[in-house]
Short mmCIF file of the C-alpha atoms (twelve columns), coordinates in Angstrom:
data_MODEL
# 
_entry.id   MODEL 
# 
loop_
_atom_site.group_PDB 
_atom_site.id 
_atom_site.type_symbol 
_atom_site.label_atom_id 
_atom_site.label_alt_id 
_atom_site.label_comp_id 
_atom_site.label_asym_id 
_atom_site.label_seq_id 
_atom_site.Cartn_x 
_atom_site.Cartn_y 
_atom_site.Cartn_z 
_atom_site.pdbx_PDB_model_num 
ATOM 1   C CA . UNK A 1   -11.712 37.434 -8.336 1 
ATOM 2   C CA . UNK A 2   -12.617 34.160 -9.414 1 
ATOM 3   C CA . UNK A 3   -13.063 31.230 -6.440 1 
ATOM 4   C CA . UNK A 4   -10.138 29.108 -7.257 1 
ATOM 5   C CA . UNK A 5   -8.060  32.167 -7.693 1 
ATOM 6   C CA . UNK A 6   -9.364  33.011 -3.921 1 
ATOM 7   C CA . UNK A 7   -9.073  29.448 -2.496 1 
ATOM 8   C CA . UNK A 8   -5.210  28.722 -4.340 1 
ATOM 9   C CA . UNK A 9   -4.020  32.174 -2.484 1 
ATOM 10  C CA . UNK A 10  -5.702  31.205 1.094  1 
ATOM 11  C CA . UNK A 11  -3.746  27.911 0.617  1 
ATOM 12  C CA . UNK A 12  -1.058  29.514 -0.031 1 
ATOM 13  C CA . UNK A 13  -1.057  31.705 2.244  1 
ATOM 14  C CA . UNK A 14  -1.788  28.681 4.700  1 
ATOM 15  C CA . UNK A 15  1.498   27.155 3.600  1 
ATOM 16  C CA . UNK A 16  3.150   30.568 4.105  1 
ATOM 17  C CA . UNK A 17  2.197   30.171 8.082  1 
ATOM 18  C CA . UNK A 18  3.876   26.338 8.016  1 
ATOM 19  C CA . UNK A 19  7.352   27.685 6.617  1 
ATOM 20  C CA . UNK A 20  7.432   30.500 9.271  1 
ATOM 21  C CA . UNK A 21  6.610   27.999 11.863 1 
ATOM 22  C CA . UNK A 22  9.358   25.038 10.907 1 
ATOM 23  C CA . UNK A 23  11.961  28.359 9.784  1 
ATOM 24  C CA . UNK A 24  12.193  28.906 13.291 1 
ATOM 25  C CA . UNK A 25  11.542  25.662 14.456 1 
ATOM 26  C CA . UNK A 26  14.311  23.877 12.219 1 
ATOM 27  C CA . UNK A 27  16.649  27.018 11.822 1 
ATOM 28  C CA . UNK A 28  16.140  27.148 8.356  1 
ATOM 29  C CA . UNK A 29  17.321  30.682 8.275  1 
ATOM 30  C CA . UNK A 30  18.175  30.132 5.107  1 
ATOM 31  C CA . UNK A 31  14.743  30.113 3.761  1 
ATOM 32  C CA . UNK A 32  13.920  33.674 5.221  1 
ATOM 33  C CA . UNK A 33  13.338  34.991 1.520  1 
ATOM 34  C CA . UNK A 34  10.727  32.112 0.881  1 
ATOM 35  C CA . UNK A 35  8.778   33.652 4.429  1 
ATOM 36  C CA . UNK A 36  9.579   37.173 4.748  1 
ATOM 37  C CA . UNK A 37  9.592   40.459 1.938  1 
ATOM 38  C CA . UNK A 38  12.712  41.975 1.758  1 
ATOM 39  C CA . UNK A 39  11.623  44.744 3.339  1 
ATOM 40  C CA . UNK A 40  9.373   43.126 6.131  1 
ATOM 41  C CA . UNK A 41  8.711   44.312 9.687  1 
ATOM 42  C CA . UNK A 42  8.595   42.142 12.711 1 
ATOM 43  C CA . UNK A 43  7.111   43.896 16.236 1 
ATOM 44  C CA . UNK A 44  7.961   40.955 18.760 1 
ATOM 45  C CA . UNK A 45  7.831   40.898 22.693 1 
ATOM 46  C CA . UNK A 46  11.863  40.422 22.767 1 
ATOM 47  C CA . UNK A 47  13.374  41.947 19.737 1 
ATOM 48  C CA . UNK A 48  10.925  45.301 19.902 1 
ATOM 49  C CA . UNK A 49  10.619  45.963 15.856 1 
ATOM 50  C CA . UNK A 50  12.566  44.527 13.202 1 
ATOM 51  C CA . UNK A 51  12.791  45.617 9.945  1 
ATOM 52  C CA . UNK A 52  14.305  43.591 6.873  1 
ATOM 53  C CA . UNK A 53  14.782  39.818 6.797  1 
ATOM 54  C CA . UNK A 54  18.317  40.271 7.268  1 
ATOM 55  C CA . UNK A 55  17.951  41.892 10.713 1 
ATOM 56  C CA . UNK A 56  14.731  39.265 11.272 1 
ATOM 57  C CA . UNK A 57  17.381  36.758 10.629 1 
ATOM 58  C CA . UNK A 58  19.751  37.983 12.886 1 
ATOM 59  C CA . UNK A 59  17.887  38.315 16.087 1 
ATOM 60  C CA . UNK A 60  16.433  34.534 15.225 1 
ATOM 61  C CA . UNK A 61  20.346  33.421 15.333 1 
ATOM 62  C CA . UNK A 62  21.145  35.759 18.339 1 
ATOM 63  C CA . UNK A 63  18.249  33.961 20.434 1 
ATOM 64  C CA . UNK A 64  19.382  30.079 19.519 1 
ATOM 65  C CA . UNK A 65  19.996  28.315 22.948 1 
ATOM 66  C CA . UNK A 66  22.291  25.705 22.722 1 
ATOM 67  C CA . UNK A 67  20.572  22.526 23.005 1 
ATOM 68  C CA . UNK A 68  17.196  23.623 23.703 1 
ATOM 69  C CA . UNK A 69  14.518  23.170 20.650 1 
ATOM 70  C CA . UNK A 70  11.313  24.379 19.704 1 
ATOM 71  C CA . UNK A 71  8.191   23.462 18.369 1 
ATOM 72  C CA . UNK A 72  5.544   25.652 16.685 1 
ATOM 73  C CA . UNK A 73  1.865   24.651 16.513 1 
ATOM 74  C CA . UNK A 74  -0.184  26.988 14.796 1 
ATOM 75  C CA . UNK A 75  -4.603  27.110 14.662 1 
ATOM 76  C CA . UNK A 76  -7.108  28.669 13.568 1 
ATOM 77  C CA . UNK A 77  -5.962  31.141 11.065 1 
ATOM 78  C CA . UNK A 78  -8.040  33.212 9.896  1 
ATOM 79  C CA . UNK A 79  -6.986  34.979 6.039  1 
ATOM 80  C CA . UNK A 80  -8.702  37.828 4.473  1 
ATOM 81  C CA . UNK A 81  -7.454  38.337 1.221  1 
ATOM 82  C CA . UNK A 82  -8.179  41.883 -0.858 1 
ATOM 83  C CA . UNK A 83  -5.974  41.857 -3.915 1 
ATOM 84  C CA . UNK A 84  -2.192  41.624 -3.380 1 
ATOM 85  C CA . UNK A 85  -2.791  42.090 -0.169 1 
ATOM 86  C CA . UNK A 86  -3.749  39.707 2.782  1 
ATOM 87  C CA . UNK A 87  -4.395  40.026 6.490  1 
ATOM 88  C CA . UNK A 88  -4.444  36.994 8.630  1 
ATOM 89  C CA . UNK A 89  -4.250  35.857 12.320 1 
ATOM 90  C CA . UNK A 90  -3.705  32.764 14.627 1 
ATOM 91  C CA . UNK A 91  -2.878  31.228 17.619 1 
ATOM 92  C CA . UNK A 92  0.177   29.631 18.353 1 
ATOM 93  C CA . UNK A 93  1.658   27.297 20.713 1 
ATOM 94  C CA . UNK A 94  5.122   27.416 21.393 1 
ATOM 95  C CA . UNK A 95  6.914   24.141 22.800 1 
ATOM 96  C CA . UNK A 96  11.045  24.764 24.343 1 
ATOM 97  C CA . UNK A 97  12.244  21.360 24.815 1 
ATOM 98  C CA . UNK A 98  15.409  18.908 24.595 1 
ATOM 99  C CA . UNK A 99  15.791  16.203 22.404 1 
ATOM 100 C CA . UNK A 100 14.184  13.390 24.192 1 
ATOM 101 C CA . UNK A 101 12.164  15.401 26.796 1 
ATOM 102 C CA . UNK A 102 8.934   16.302 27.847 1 
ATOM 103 C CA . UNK A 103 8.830   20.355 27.132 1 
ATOM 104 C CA . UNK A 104 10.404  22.752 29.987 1 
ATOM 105 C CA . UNK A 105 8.651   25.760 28.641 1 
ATOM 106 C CA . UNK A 106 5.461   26.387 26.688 1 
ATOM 107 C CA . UNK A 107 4.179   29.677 25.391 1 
ATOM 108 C CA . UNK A 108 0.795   30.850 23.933 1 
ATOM 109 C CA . UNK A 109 0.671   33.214 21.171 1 
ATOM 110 C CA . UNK A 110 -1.639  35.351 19.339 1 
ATOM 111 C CA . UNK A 111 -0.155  36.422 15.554 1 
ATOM 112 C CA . UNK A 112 -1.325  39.228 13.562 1 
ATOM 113 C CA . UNK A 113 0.207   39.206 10.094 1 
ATOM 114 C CA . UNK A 114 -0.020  41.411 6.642  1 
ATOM 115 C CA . UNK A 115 1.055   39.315 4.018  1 
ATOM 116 C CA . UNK A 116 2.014   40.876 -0.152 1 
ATOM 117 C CA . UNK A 117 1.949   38.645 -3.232 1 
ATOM 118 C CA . UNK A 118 5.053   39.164 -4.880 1 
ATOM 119 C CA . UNK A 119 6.725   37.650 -8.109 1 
ATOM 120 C CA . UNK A 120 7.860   34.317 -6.169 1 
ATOM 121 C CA . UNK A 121 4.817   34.454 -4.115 1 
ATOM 122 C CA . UNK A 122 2.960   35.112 -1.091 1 
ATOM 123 C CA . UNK A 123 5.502   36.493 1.649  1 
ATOM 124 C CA . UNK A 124 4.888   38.176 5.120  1 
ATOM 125 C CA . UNK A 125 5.394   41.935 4.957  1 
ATOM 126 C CA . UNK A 126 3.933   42.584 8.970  1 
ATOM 127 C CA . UNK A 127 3.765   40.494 11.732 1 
ATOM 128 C CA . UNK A 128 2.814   41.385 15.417 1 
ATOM 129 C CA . UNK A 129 3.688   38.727 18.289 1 
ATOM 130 C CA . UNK A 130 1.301   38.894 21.331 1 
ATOM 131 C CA . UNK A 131 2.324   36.348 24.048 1 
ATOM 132 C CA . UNK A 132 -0.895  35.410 25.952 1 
ATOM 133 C CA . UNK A 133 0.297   32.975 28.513 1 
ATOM 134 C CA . UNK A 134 2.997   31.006 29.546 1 
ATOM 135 C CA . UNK A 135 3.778   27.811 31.991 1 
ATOM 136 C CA . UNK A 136 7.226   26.535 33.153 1 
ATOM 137 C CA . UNK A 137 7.319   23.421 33.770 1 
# 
């Protein structure tokens, strides 16, 4: 595969990480099919596994707390791409705050993902949520 071919998909890929991040973080839930395959499979500390955007989608909606916000920081991901294929990790830091305030929760994460090219692009297929700590403040 030729290096720009390799380099344009680890962007993208990259930018597929930032959409799932401000999806949740700005409720686009809208946007699911520009983030998640049809047929993709979530395994999260809350929702157990989820399978399909639809029923991703739903449990997003079903945990919305009504004035409380969230902010996703995402580092050092790590892509390895082999074909259509593509498996990729990171950390994550998870911010619960109100408009205004200093955050009343924070969460650390560690995200396993399998991403799929498709026709309209890169889009997660697998992803695995590890919490690794957490601090109320």
């Amino acid at each position: 595969m030729p290096t720009d071919t390799r380099i344009a998909d680890r962007l993208e890929i990259n930018d597929l990480f930032t959409r799932f991040a401000l999806l949740l973080d700005e409720k686009r839930w809208e946007d699911v099919g520009t983030v998640f395959a049809d047929d993709a499979v979530v395994h999260s500390p809350r929702g157990g596994q989820l399978r399909g955007a639809d029923k991703i989608v739903e449990f997003m909606r079903q945990g919305e707390v009504e004035g409380v916000r969230t902010q996703h920081t995402t580092t050092d991901l790590l892509v390895d791409v082999d074909g259509d294929q593509a498996a990729a990790s990171a950390n994550s830091v998870v911010y619960y705050f109100r408009d205004g305030q200093p955050p009343h929760f924070t969460g650390g994460l560690r995200q396993h993902f399998t991403a799929t090219r498709t026709p309209a692009g890169w889009r997660l297929q697998e992803v695995r949520i590890k919490p690794a700590w957490t601090r109320e403040t």
